[in-house]
C-alpha positions, 0 to 999 in steps of 0.5 A: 079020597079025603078031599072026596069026604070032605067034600061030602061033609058039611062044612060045619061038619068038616071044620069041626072034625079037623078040630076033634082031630087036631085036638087028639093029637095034640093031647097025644103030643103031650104024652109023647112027649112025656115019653121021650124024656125017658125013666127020669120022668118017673120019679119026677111024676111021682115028686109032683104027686107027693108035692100035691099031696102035702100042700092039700094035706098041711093046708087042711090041717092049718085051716082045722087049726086056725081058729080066732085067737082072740074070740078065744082068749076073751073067753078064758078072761072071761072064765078066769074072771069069774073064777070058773077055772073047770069051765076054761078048762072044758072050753079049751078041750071043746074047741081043741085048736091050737091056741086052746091046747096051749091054754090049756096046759096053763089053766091046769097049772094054776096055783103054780108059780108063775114061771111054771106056768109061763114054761109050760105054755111056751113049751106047748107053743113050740110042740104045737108048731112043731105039728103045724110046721111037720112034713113041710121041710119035705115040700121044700125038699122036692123044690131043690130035688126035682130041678136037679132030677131034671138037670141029670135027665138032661145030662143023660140025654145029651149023652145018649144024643152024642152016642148016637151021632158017634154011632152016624159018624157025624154024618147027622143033619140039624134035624137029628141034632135039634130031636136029640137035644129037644127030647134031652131038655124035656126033663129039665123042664118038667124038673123046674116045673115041679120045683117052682110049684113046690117052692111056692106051695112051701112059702105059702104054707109057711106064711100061713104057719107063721100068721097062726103061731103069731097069733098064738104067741101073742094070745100066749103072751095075753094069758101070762099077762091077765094071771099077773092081774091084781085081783079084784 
C-alpha cells in the first residue's frame, strides 16, 4: 500500500513527505528521550530555566550600570572646579549608576575631613558591588549542583538496569543491557549540559563585574585625588 502511494505521489511530493516525517520523529526522539532519564530531569529542567533567568536578569542590570567612568567623573572635575558642589550633586542623582552614587556620597561630605570622605566613597564602592555581584554566586551554584544531579540520575538508572537484569535472571541480550545503560547516562549528560552553561554564564558575569568595578575604583581613586588639589 505505501509503495502504491508513493508511487501516486510526485517525486517532490514524496521526498518532501519523507522528510516532514523524519523531521517529526526526530523532534519527538528528543522528548522520549528526555523522558526516559526519568524524575531526575525535573529539577535539572527546572536548574536550567533558573540559570537562564539569572544571566539575562544580571546581564541587564550590568549593562543599566555600566555607564562611562570617565565621561562622569571629568564632569564632576568640572563642577568641583567651578565650585558648583549642588550642581554634581544633581548631576550624580540624574545619572544614578554606580559610579554616580559613589560620588555622590563624597560630594555630600565635603568640608569633612578627608579620610571621612575617602571611607565613605569605598564604603559605597564595596555596597554597590555588593549589588552588581548578588544573585550571581547562585549561577555558580547550579554549575557544581546540576552535574552532581545528573551523576545520582545516573546512578539510580544503573540500579534499576540491574534490577531488571536480576528480575531476567541474567538471561538479557547486549541490547537490553546497551537500552538500560543509554537511558541511565541521559541524565549525566543533561546534568553536564547545564552545568558547563552555567559556569560559562558565571564567568562571563563576573568578568563584566570585575571591568565595571575597576573602572569605578579607579574613578573613585580619581575623585579622592582632585579633593587634595591645592586650590587655584
Amino acid at each position: 500500500m505505501y509503495f502504491r502511494l508513493q508511487a501516486a505521489l510526485p517525486p517532490d511530493s514524496a521526498e518532501d513527505s519523507l522528510a516532514a516525517t523524519a523531521a517529526d520523529e526526530g523532534a519527538m526522539s528528543v522528548l522520549d528521550i528526555l523522558i526516559q532519564g526519568g524524575w531526575v530531569m525535573i529539577p535539572i529542567l527546572l536548574l536550567s530555566f533558573v540559570a537562564v533567568y539569572l544571566f539575562i536578569e544580571r546581564l541587564l542590570t550590568i549593562r543599566q550600570a555600566s555607564g562611562n567612568p570617565e565621561v562622569i567623573t571629568d564632569q564632576v572635575r568640572e563642577y568641583i572646579r567651578a565650585n558648583d558642589i549642588d550642581g554634581a550633586i544633581a548631576y550624580c542623582q540624574r545619572q544614578d549608576v554606580p559610579i554616580t552614587r559613589i560620588l555622590r556620597q563624597g560630594l555630600e561630605r565635603l568640608g569633612r575631613p578627608i579620610s571621612e570622605i575617602q571611607d565613605a566613597v569605598q564604603a559605597a564602592g564595596k555596597h554597590e558591588t555588593f549589588l552588581l555581584e548578588k544573585r550571581t554566586n547562585m549561577l555558580a551554584s547550579i554549575a557544581s549542583v546540576a552535574p552532581m544531579l545528573g551523576f545520582f540520575g545516573t546512578v539510580l538508572g544503573m540500579i534499576r538496569a540491574f534490577q531488571d537484569i536480576q528480575s531476567l535472571q541474567g538471561n538479557v541480550n547486549p541490547s537490553v543491557l546497551a537500552g538500560g545503560i543509554w537511558e541511565a547516562l541521559i541524565t549525566t549528560a543533561a546534568g553536564l549540559l547545564v552545568g558547563i552553561i552555567a559556569s560559562l554564564a558565571y564567568n562571563y558575569l563576573l568578568d563584566r563585574i570585575k571591568r565595571l568595578t575597576n573602572g569605578m575604583e579607579r574613578s573613585a581613586t580619581d575623585f579622592i585625588d582632585l579633593l587634595q588639589e591645592p586650590v587655584g
